[in-house]
Structures are given as structure tokens and as C-alpha cells.
N, C-alpha and C positions, 0 to 999 in steps of 0.2 A: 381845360386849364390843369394845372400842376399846383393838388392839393396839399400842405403837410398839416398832419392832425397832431395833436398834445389831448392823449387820454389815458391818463395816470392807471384808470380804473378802466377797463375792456375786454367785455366777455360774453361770448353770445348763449342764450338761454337764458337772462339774467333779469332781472329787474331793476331798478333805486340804480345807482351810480353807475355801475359796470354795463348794466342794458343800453344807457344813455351813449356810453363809450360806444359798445359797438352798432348798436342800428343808428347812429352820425354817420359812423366811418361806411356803415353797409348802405346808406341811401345818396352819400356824396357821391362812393364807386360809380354811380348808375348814371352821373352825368358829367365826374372830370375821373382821371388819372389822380389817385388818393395815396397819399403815404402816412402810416399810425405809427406815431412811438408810445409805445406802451410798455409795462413791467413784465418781464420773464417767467410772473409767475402765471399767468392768460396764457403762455405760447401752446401748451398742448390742448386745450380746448379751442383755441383759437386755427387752429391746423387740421385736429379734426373736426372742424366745423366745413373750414375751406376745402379739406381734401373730397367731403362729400357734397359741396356746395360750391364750389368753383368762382371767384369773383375777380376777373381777369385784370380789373383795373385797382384792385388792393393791394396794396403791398404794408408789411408788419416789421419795424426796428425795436427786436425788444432788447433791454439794458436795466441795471437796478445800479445804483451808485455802491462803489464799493464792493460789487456783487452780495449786495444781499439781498441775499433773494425770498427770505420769511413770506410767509405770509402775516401781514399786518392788522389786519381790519382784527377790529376788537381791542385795539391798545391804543389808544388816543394817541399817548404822548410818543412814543415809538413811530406812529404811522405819519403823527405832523411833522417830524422829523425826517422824514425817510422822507416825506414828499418834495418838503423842499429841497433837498438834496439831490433829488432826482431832478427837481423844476432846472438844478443847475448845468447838472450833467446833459440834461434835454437841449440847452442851447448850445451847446458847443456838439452835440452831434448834429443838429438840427444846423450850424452852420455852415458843417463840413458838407453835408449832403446838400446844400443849396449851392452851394459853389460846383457842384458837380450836376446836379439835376437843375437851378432854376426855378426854384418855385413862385407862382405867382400870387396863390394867398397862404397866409397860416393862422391857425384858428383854435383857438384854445377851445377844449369841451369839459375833460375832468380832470382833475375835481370841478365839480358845482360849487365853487364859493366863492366870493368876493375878495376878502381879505386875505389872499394869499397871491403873490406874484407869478406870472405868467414869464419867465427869462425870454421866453420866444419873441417878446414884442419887441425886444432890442435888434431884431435879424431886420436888414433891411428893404424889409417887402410887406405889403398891406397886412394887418394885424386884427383879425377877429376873436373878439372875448364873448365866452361863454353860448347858451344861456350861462350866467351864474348867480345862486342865491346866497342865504346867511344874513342879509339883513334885516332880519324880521326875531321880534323879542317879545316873548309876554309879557303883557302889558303887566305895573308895577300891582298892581291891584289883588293879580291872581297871586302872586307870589306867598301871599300868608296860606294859603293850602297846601303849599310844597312840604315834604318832608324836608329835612334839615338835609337829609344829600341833594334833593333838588334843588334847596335853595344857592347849595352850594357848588352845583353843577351849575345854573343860570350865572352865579357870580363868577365863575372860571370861564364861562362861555363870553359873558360880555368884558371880561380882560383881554380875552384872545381876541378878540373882535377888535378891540383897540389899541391891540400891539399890530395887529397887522394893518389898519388903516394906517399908522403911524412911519411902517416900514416903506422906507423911499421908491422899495424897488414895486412897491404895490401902486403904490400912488403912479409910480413912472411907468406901471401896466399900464392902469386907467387912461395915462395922456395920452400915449402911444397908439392906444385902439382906437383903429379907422369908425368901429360899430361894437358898441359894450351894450351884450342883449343880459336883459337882467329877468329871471322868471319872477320875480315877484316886482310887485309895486315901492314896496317896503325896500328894495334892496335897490331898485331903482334911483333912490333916491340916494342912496349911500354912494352909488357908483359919480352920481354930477358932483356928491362933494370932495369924493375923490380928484375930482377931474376930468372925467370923461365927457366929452364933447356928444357923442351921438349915440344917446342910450333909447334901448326902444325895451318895451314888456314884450319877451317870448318865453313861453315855458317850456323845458328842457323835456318836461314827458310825454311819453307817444308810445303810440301801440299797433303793432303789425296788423298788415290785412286778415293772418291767420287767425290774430287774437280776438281784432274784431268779431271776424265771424262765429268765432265757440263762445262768445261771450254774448249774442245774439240771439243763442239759441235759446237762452235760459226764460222761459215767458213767467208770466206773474202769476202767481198764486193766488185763487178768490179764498182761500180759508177765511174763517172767521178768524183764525187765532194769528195775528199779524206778529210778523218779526222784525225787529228793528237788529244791526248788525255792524259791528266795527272791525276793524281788520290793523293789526300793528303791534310793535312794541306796546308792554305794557308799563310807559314810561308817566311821568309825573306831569310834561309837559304836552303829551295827548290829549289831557283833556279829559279821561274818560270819567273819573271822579263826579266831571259837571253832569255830563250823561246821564250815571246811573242819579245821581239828584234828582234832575230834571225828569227821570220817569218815576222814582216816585211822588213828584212834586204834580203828576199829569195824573195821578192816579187813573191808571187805565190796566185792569184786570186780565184785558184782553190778549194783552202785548208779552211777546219775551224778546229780551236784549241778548241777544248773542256778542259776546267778545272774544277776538280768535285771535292768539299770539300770547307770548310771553315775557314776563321783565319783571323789575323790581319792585313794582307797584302791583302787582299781584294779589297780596296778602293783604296790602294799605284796603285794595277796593272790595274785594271780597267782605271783609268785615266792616265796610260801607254797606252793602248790600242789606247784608245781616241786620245793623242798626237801623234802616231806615226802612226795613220789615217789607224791601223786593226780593229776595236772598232768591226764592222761590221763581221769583222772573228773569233770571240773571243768571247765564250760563257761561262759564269757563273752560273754551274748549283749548284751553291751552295752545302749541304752537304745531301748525298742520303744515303738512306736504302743498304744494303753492296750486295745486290742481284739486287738490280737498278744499282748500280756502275757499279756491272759484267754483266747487258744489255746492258748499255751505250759503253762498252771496245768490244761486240761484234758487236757494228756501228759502230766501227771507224777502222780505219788501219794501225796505230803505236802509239805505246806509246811512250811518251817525255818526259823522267825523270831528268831533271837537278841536282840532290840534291847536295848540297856542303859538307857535312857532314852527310852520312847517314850508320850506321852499315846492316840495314838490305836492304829495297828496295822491299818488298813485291810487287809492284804494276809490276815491273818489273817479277819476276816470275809469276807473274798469266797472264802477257800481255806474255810472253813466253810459256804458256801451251795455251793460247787460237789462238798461232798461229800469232802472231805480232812480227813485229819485232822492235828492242828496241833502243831508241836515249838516251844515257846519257851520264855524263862527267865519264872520267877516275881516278874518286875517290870514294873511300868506298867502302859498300856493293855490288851494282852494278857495278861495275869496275869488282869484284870476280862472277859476276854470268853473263853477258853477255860477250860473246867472238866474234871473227869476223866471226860464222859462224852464232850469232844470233842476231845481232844488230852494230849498230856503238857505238865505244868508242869516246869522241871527249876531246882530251885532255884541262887542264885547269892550264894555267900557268898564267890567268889574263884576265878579262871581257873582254875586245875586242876577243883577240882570240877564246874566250869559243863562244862568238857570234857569229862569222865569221865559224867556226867548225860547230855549231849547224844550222846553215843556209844553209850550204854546205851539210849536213847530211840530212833533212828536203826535199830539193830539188832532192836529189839523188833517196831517196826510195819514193818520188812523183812521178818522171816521169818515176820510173821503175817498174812495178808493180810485174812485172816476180821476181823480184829481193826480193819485200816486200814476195813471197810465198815462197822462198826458204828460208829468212832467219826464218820465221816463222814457216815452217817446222823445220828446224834444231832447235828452241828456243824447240818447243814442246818434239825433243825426246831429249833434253838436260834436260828438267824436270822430265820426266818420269826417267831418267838415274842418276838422280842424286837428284832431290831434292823430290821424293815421300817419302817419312814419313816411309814407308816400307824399303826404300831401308836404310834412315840415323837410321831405328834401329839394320839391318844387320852390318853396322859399328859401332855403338856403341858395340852392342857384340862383335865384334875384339874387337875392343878396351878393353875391360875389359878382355876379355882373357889374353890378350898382359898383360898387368897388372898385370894380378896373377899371371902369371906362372913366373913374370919376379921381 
């Protein structure tokens, strides 16, 4: 078949949005004739990827609207501007080159989000959306722990949210899609009230054969002195506030909390620490190199993912391929990728409780070590089973079969 891809974001070595972009594009090549339009500013990474990697059935249209060609990421309002701008410009190349090539599906991938329009669904050939996320919100509850920028980042975030459900050409995405895969539950549900007829939960993250395997190697540590370990922005809506709570609420002497990454909640949690007299168990390794991350996650022995709003959860599948097992609340991306045979969910109907759950979680897979290998095993062939890069382009092929013949 005769693929065209829409991946705003496309970049091989990559993780979070640009990984998604191109290991799509790199596992669709393997079974149609694939064509990516992507931004201008991926083409020299993206050539020297290919020149040393060869992928006969890819081919790369890149373009930026107005030629500009910035790099954006890190400017909100800049970048949600530039996208749709491009989402515009993407159709009208995207229907020049089908009148000349034919295409038989086309398939939005990035951006990962809901509320923003897809112009490709207007070209008139089967219309595949996403995975895409963004409908998942902190519940009202946690909001009083936000700093006053969080609180005002969540209220700019759910206007945006509701100016794009609002915009016709979004809703007229949603109608248009033959199959609207939404990686979250939460966002699933936003897509039927959009309109979309045939929404199914698939999540947009995955992880090469390669990664699997270096992340395999990492085996567990019997120390006494157990580590618990987060991995991300050091953002308000992470979560990690609850965390550090919740271990000192566990009092367990034994344990240190590693947190690796950087953000604006740095200072807020650090002097959390302090106040509630773990300072001492609570390590701030600030922001590491993405292969020191994954040395740090092979010394420690659960990952503790709190996020309040998260589509994807990356840290969470790679702490489930290297054989950890996983602490997060029962929302978003992580809700849909950790089950009870590979981590605790701890539900979150309101910061006490989230606390009280994550304490009680925390304590369980400390003092049971037998417990932390089984579920770590089962996280690993839970990865291999599902989220290898191989296996999610064997379903993408269903998928487009299902499509044409139907």
C-alpha cells in the first residue's frame, strides 16, 4: 500500500514526541511504501540516519510554513501557532502529491493531541488519527497544591483544550476518521464527543528491539538500602510533591527517592523535603544525559510515577522493560500501561488519599522483595508483548488492511 504520514515532530534517536514520529514512519516502511511530511528542521538528522541506515521504502517532504524554519519547542504559543499553520500548508502538499502518487491511507501521528485539527482528513482517501492524547486533567482536588503558576498553567491548558474542541475543523478531524486511536481512556472519551465513530485505546509509546534489550540487562539489586526513583520534568503536575509526602508519611528509613530531571518545581520540592525531615532521603540529580538516566533506573528498584495528567508515561515502560516495578496513580497514560501484574495503580480521587495509597504502595514492594521480582518480570514480558515498535507495526498493518477492504 501507498502510505502518507503527517509527523509534525520526526526524529530518530529521540524519545516523547519526535521518537513517536519516526519509529511510525520506521516500522510502517517495513511493510507499505511510506511517505513523512515533516518540518525542515529533522532533515539533517533524519538523512544522516538514512544515509547510514538505508530504508528503501521511506521517503521524507519537508516544509515549514512561511519558511520558518526556528526551532520551536519550548515556546508554547509560537509552536501552537506554527503547527497549525503547517497542519495547513500539510494539505495542500499532501494533495498535490496524491494526485500524482495515489495514496491509499493517510494517517495522522504528531503531534499527539486531540484538540488540534488534522487538515489531511479533508484529502479524499481513508483517514487515520493518531494514537492521540490531551484529554486527561488533574482532577479538581489536587489543584490547591499547585503554585499559583501551576494553577495558572492548568487554567490556560483547559481553555486551550476548549477552544480546540470548539474549532470546526477539529471536530470535522474527529468525523472524517475512518479509526481515532486515542492513547488514553480519558481522551477517548473526548474523541466520541467530538464525533468520532471508531475510537479504540492504543498508546503511542514503544521501544525498539535495541532498547529492549539494554534495558534487560539491568537485573535487581538485593541491597538492603532500597531505591525508589522518578525520571522527568520537575513540573507541578508530576506529582512528585505526593511522592516525597508519601515517603515520609511511609516512614521507612531504609529507602532513598531518587529524582532525575529538571523544572520549576525544584526549589517548591526540595524545601518539601526539608520540612517534612526526608531532605536526607531525597536526591536531586538534576537533569542527566538520557543513557546516565537509564544507569541511575538500573540502581534503583521501583519506579514512582505520580503524574496527574500524563498521555504518555515513558519512564514507566522503560522502568517495566528493565524489570521494575511501577508506583503510579490511576490516571492517564500510565493507568493504560501498568496493570496489577506489573505495578500498583493507586487511585486518586484527592491529595490525602493519593498520599495515603502511595505510602502504602511504597511500603509493600520495600519490605517485599520477592514481590518487587515478580512484578518486574511480568512489567518486562508485558513490553516485549506489547509495546516493541515491531510488534505496534504488525498492528498498524491490520489496521490498514481492515481499512481498505472495509
Amino acid at each position: 500500500m501507498k502510505i502518507l504520514v503527517s509527523a509534525y515532530t520526526c526524529e530518530p534517536g529521540c524519545g516523547s514526541e519526535e521518537g513517536v514520529g519516526w519509529n511510525t514512519a520506521l516500522v510502517l516502511a517495513r511493510y507499505h511504501q511510506t511517505w513523512v511530511l515533516t518540518r525542515t528542521i529533522f532533515r539533517s538528522t533524519i538523512e544522516a540516519e538514512l544515509n547510514c541506515h538505508p530504508v528503501p521504502n521511506l521517503r521524507f517532504i519537508y516544509f515549514d510554513p512561511f519558511s520558518w524554519t526556528e526551532d520551536w519547542r519550548g515556546r508554547q504559543g509560537a509552536v501552537q501557532l506554527h503547527y497549525y499553520l503547517w497542519q495547513i500548508q500539510a494539505y495542500f502538499i499532501a494533495n498535490s502529491l496524491h494526485r500524482q502518487i495515489g495514496f491509499d491511507v493517510v494517517h495522522h501521528v504528531t503531534y499527539v493531541k486531540y484538540w488540534s485539527p488534522s487538515f489531511l482528513a479533508l484529502l479524499p482517501i481513508p483517514f487515520i488519527w493518531g494514537p492521540v492524547g490531551g484529554g486527561e486533567k488533574a482532577p479538581k482536588a489536587f489543584w490547591a497544591d499547585f503554585s499559583l503558576r501551576g494553577k495558572i498553567y492548568e487554567t490556560l491548558r483547559d481553555l486551550a483544550q476548549w477552544l480546540g474542541e470548539t474549532d470546526p475543523f477539529t471536530q470535522l478531524t474527529a468525523r472524517r476518521s475512518l479509526v481515532a486511536l486515542a492513547a488514553t481512556d480519558e481522551t477517548a472519551k473526548r474523541l466520541l464527543k467530538l464525533g468520532a465513530k471508531n475510537v479504540q485505546v492504543f498508546s503511542q509509546i514503544g521501544l525498539s528491539k535495541s532498547e529492549i534489550v539494554a534495558l534487560t540487562k539491568y537485573s535487581m539489586s538485593d541491597n538492603s538500602l532500597v531505591r525508589l526513583i522518578s525520571i522527568g520534568r520537575l513540573l507541578h503536575w508530576k506529582g512528585y510533591h505526593l511522592a516525597i509526602r508519601a515517603l515520609a508519611r511511609a516512614n521507612l528509613p531504609n529507602v532513598e527517592y531518587w529524582l532525575l530531571g529538571d523544572g520549576a518545581e525544584r526549589e517548591r520540592l526540595q524545601t518539601l523535603a526539608e520540612e517534612l525531615g526526608v531532605a536526607s532521603q531525597v536526591k536531586f540529580w538534576g537533569h542527566l544525559p538520557r543513557q546516565n538516566c537509564i544507569n541511575k533506573l538500573g540502581e534503583c528498584h521501583i519506579v514512582v510515577h505520580p503524574s496527574l495528567h500524563d498521555s504518555g508515561g515513558w519512564t514507566c515502560i522503560e522502568g517495566m522493560a528493565s524489570g521494575r516495578p511501577i508506583i503510579c496513580l490511576d490516571l492517564g497514560g500510565p493507568a493504560t500501561h501498568v496493570t496489577e501484574e506489573t505495578g500498583i495503580k493507586v487511585p486518586a480521587s484527592d491529595p490525602e488519599q493519593a498520599v495515603q495509597g502511595l505510602a502504602e504502595a511504597m511500603t509493600c514492594l520495600v519490605d517485599d522483595p520477592k514481590l518487587r521480582v515478580r512484578l518486574g518480570a511480568a512489567g518486562r514480558k508485558r513490553v516485549q508483548e506489547v509495546y516493541d515498535w515491531e510488534v505496534k507495526g504488525e498492528i498498524w498493518d491490520q489496521i490498514y488492511q481492515d481499512v481498505w477492504e472495509n
